[in-house]
C-alpha positions as CSV (number, residue, x, y, z in Angstrom):
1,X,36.6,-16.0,67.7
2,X,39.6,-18.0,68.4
3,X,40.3,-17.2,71.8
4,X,37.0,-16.6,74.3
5,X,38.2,-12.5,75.1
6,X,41.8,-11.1,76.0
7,X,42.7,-10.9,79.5
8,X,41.4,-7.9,81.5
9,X,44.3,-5.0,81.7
10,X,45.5,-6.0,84.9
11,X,45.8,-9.9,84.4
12,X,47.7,-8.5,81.2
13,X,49.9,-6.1,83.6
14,X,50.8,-9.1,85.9
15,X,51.7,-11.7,83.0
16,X,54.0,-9.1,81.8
17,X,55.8,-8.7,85.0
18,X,56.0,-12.7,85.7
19,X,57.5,-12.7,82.2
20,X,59.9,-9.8,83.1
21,X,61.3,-12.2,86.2
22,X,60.7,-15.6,83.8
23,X,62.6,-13.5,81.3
24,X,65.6,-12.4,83.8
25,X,66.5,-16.2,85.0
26,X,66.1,-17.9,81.5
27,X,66.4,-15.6,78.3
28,X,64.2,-16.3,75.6
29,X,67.4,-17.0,73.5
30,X,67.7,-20.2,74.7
31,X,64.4,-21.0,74.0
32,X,64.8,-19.7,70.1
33,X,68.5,-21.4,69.9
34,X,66.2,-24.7,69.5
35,X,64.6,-23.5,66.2
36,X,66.7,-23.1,62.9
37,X,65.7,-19.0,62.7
38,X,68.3,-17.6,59.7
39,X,68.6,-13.9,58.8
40,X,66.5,-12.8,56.4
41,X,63.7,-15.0,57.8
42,X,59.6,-14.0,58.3
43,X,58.7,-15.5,61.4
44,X,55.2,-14.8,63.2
45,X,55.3,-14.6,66.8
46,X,51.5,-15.8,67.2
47,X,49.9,-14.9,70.8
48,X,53.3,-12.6,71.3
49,X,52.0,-11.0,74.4
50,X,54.7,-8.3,75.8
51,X,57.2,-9.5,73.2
52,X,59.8,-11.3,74.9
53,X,60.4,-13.5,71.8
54,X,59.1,-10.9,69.6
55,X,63.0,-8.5,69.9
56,X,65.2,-11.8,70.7
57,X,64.0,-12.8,67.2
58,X,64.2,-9.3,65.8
59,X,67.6,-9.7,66.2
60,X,68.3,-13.1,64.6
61,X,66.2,-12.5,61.6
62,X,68.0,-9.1,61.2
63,X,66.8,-6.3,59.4
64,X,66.7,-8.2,55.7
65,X,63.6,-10.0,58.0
66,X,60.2,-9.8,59.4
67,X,58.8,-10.5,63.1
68,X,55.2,-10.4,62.7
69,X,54.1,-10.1,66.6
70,X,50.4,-10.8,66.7
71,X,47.9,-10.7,69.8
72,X,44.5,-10.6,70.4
73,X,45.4,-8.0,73.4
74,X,45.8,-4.3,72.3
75,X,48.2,-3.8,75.4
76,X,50.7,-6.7,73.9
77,X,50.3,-4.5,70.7
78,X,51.1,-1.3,72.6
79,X,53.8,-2.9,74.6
80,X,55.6,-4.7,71.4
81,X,55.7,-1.0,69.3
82,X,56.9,0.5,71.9
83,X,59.9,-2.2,73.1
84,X,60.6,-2.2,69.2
85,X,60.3,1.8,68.9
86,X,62.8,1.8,72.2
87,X,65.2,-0.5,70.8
88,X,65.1,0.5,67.4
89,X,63.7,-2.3,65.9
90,X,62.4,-1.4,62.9
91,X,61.8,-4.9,61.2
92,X,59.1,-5.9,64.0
93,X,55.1,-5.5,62.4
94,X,52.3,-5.9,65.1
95,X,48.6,-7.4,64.0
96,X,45.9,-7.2,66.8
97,X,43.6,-10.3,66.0
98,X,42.1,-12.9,67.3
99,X,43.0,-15.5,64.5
100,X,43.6,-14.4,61.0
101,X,46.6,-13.0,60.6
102,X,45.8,-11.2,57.3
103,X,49.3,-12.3,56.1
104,X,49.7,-13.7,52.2
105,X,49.7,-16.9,51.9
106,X,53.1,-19.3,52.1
107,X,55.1,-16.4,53.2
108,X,56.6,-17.4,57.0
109,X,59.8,-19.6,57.7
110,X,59.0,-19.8,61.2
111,X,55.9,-19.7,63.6
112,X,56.0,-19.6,67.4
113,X,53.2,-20.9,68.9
114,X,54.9,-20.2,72.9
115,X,52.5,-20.9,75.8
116,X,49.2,-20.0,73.4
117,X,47.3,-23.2,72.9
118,X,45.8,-23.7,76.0
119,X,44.0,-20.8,75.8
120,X,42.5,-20.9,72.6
121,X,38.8,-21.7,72.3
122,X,39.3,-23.1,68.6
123,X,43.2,-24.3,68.2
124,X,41.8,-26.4,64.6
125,X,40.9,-22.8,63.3
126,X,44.3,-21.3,64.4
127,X,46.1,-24.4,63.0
128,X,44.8,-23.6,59.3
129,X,46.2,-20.5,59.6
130,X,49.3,-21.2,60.3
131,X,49.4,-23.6,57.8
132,X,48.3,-21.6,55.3
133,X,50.8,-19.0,56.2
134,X,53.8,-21.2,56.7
135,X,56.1,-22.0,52.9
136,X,56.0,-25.6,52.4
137,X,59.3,-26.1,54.2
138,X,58.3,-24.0,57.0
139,X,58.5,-24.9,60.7
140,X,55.7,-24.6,63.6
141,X,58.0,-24.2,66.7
142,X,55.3,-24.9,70.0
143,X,55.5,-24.9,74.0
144,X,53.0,-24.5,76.1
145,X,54.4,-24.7,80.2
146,X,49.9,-25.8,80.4
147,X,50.6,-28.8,78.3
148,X,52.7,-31.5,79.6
149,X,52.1,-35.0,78.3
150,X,54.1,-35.6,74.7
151,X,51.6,-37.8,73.6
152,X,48.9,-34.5,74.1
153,X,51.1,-31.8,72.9
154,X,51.7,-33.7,69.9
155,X,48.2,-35.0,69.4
156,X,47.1,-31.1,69.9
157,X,49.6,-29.5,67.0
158,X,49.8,-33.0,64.3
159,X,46.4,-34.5,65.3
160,X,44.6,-33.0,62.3
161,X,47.2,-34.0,59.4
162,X,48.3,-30.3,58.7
163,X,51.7,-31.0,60.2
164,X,54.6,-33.8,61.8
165,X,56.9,-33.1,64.2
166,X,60.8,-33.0,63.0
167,X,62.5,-32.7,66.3
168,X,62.0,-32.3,69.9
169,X,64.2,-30.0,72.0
170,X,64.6,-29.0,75.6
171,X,62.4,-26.5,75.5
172,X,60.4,-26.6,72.6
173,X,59.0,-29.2,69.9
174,X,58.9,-28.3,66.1
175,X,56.7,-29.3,63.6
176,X,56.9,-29.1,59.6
177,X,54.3,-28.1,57.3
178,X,52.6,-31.9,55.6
């Protein structure tokens, strides 16, 4: 297992509001302006939780792409379907997992690894699979609000030789597949 257990129901019912309010005062957009996302992308939304960069990157990929919104929480499953039912989303696919994404191999343009890392029990084991998932020019967008120091966060993501960083933003830093 990589992450110890999911959140209990209401921890997952209060993250979801805080995001609502997070959401409200700085859209998720300008988050996702900082990675190259094209229509007709894949992108994995890994740890996707209520979705909140699940639909804004619904949107950009289009419907000639895929959001694969994955969580190890069968509420941020239930809440993702039925945001993406309500808005008529019909390129979004949900996975409930832990880590495997069950996912080809080579076959996402973008990952986003938001505010995930510091929960996982095994982030090496998570890291393969996102490698393995990601086409050789693909990018690993990461932030985590839990992670601070550069020198950690890029240590945390590059430290094991499956990627580099290629840019740093505001908000997020992106990494390429090695």
């Amino acid at each position: 297992m990589a992450i110890d257990k999911p959140k209990s129901n209401l921890d997952f019912r209060l993250m979801s509001l805080s995001f609502k309010l997070r959401d409200f005062f700085s859209p998720r957009k300008n988050t996702l302006s900082e990675v190259d996302i094209k229509t007709a992308f894949n992108i994995l939304d890994y740890g996707c939780g209520p979705g909140s960069y699940t639909t804004v990157a619904a949107r950009l990929v289009g419907s000639s792409g895929k959001v694969y919104a994955l969580d190890i929480h069968p509420l941020a499953i239930q809440q993702v379907q039925k945001i993406a039912a309500k808005k008529r989303l019909t390129n979004i696919i949900t996975i409930l997992s832990d880590c495997a994404t069950g996912l080809p191999d080579e076959i996402i343009d973008v990952v986003l690894l938001f505010d995930t890392l510091h929960d996982l029990s095994e982030p090496d084991k998570i890291l393969a699979e996102l490698h393995r998932v990601l086409k050789p020019d693909g990018i690993l967008s990461f932030n985590d609000h839990h992670l601070q120091e550069e020198n950690e966060i890029i240590a945390g993501i590059a430290g094991k030789g499956l990627f580099k960083l290629s840019g740093k933003g505001k908000r997020v830093y992106n990494f390429l597949k090695v």
